[in-house]
N, C-alpha and C positions, 0 to 999 in steps of 0.2 A: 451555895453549891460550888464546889473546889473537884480537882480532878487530884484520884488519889497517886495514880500512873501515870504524869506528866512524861517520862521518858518514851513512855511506848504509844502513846499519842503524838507524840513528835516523830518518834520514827513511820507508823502510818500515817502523815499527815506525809513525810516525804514521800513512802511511797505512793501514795493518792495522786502527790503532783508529778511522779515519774510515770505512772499509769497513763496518765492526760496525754502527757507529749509522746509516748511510746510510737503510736500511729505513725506522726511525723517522723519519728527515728527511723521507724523501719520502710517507708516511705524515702527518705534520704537513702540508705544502704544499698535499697532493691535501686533507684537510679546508676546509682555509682557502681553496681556493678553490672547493671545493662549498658554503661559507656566504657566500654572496655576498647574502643575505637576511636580514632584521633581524632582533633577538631578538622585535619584539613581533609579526613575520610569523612567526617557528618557532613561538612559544608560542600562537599563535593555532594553526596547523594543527594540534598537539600538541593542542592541547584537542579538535580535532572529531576526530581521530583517536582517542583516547582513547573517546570516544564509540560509534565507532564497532563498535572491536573488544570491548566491553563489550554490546554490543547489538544489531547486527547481526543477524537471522535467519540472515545466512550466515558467521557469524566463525567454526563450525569448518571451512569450505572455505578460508579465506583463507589466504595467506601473510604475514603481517602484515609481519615485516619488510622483504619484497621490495613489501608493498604501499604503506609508509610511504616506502621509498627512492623509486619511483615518484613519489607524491604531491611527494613534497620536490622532487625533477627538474623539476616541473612550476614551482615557483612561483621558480626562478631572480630574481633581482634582486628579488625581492620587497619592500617597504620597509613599507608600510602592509597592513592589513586587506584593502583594497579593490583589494591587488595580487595578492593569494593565490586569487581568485574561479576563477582559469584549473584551479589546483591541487585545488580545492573541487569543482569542475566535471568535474575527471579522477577524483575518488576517488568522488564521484556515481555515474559511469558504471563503474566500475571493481568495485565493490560487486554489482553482476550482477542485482539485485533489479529494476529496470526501476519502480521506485516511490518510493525515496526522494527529497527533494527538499532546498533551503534557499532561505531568505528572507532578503532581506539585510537590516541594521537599519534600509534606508533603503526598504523594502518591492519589493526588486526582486527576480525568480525565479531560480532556477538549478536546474533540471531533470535527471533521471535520463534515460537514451533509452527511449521507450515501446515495449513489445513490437510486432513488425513484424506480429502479426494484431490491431492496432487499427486499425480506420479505417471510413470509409463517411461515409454519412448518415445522418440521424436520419429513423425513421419518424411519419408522421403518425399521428391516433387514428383507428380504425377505428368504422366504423358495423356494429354488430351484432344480432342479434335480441331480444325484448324480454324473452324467456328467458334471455339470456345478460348476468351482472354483470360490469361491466366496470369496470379500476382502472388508469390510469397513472400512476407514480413517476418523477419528472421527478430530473433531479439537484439536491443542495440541499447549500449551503455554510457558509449558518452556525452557531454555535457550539448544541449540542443542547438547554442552557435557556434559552436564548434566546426574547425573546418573538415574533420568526418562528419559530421554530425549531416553537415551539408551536402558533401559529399555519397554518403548515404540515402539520403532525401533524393537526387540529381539521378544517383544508378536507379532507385526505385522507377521513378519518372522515365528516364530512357526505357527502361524494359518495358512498363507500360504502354510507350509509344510505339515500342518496336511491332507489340503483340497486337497492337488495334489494329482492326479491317472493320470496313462501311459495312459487310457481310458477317458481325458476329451475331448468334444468342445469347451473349451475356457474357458476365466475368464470375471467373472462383476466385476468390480471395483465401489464399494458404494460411491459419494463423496459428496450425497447430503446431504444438514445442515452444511456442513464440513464450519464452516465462517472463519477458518482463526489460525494465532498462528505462530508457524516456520515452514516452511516448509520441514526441515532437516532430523526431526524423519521420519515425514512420507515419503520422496523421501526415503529414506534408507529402511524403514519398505516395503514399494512397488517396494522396487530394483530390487526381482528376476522377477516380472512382468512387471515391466516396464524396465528393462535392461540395460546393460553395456554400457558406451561410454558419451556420450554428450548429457546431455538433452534439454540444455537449456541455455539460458542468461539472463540476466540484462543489457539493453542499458539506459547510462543518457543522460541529454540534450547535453552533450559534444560528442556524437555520441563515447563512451566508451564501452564498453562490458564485462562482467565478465561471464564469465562460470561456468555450471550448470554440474557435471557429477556424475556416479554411477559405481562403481566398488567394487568388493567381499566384500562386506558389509560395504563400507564407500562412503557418498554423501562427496561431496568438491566444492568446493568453490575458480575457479581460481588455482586447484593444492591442496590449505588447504584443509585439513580435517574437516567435522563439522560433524558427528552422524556417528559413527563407531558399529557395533552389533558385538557381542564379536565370536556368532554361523551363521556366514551367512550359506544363505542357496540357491540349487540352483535349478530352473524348471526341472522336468523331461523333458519338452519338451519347451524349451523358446520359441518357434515361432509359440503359440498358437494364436487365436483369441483373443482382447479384446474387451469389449464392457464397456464403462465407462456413469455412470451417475452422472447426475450433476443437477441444478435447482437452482433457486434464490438466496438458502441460502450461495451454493455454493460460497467462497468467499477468497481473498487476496489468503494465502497460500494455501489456498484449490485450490482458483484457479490456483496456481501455480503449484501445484500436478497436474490439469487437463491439463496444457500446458506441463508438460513433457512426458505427451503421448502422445499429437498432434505430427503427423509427422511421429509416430511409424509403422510399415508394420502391417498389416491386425487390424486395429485399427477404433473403429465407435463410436462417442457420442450420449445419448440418455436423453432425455430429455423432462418434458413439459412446460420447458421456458431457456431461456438463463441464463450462470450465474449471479452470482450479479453485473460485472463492476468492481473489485478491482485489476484486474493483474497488478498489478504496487508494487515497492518493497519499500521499510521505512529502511530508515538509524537514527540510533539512537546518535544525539547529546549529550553531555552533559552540562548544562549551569553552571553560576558561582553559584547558589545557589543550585545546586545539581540537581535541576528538569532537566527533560530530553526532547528533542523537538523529536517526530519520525515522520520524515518527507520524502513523497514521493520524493525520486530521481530520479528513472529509471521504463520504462516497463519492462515487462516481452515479453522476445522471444521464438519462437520455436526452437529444434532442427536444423531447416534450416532457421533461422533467421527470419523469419515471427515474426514481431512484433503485440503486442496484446495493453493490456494498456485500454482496456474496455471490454463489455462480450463476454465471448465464447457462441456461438451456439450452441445447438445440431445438430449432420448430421441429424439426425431422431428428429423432433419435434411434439410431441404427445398430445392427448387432457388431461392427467393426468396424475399422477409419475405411476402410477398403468400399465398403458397403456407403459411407456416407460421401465416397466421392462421386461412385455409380449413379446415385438417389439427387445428387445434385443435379449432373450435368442431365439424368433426364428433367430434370424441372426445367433446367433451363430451355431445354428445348418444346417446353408446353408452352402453347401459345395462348 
């Protein structure tokens, strides 16, 4: 048995072995032209990805690799750092947290999308009885040893003291508008009202916990110290009433401040919406070109662990802010 077409058996023998490898070719080409972005734009995204799926509050919902494919689609012709921001911006939004952020090394923002129950206005300070102590917590940003920082902390404390009489019914604690910052100044500046011992935690996804607590004028942090008041100051009568208000604007560290009074004895929220949704806490990365990634890792818990991690309620939910101050101070006056 001899083959009579030696030539045309050789030519389908070659194409048989270019059909084989085809796969692979076209497998190489589709790469090469999904890298159409530099190495020091992929090792850049690779770093903040990496980041990411290491710490994330939500890295076991993720699909990492369909979320890294995503991210890469985004930063097409990428060349530089500062080409990847659209990329960075998509994996922000994409992460579902509604809180994490970055900063670029040249200090510019790049934002998470903020949950769709923030918004309003800020309410003004109310004029109240002369029985009733009254405290607003403004938002405050910087860094907790800080000498604002303390400073802040010391004015809170003074007005607190100014306002205590042996003859109150309780305190309103102001937190609405409050969106957010450290929450350090202000757990310290609110120390003698909201009181000694264990406020609160920080759970991440690894089912960790850090502790939240308040003692003679220093909040801490696990044991550390962060916002120390140089004059703490203390209730004539710590185991008054409180009655806290809160509303949309109310937000991250504010709402942080609002879960360290959950749990508290003779304690009411008031409000005429829930807060904004941001209990959850920002760990600040540093990346190789200086910018910084601050990104969601953990909820926020209560003193008795009750995890939060989206908005707080009011106990008492009102038709206007106006209405849940009314509703408050007569609580407070219920004996």
């Amino acid at each position: 048995m001899f083959n009579r077409h030696p030539m045309k058996n050789n030519a389908l023998l070659v194409l048989g072995r270019l059909l084989k490898f085809l796969p692979f070719l076209l497998i190489m080409i589709t790469c090469k032209s999904n890298e159409s972005f530099s190495s020091v734009a992929r090792s850049y995204l690779n770093e903040i990805l990496s980041v990411m799926q290491t710490n994330s509050i939500n890295r076991n919902t993720i699909d990492w690799d369909k979320f890294k494919q995503n991210v890469f689609a985004h930063a097409i012709n990428a060349q530089t750092i500062a080409d990847t921001y659209n990329a960075i911006s998509y994996a922000l939004i994409s992460l579902g947290d509604h809180h994490s952020f970055y900063i670029t090394s040249k200090g510019g923002y790049l934002y998470n999308n903020p949950p769709v129950t923030c918004g309003g206005s800020t309410q003004p300070d109310v004029t109240l009885p002369d029985s009733v102590g009254y405290i607003r917590i403004a938002a405050f940003a910087p860094s907790p040893q800080s000498a604002d920082a303390v400073q802040f902390a010391q004015s809170m404390q003074n007005t607190i003291k100014s306002r205590d009489r042996s003859y109150l019914k309780g305190w309103l604690v102001d937190l609405r508008g409050n969106s957010g910052g450290d929450m350090w100044p202000m757990i310290t500046g609110v120390g003698p009202i909201v009181g000694a011992g264990v406020l609160g935690y920080f759970i991440d996804s690894y089912g960790h916990s850090s502790t939240w607590t308040y003692n003679s004028g220093t909040s801490s942090l696990n044991g550390s110290n962060m916002t120390t008041v140089t004059t703490p100051y203390t209730l004539i009568n710590p185991q008054l009433k409180v009655a806290v208000l809160i509303d949309c604007l109310t937000a991250s560290s504010g709402e942080a401040v609002a879960v360290a009074f959950e749990g508290r004895p003779y304690t009411k929220f008031f409000g005429a919406s829930p807060s904004c949704g941001l209990s959850t806490a920002n760990q600040a990365y540093s990346l190789s070109d200086g910018a910084q990634l601050y990104l969601t890792t953990a909820v926020d818990a209560d003193r008795n662990n009750v995890k939060y991690g989206n908005s707080i309620a009011p106990d008492v939910l009102t038709t206007s802010s106006a209405d849940a101050v009314t509703a408050a101070i007569s609580w407070l006056f219920v004996k």
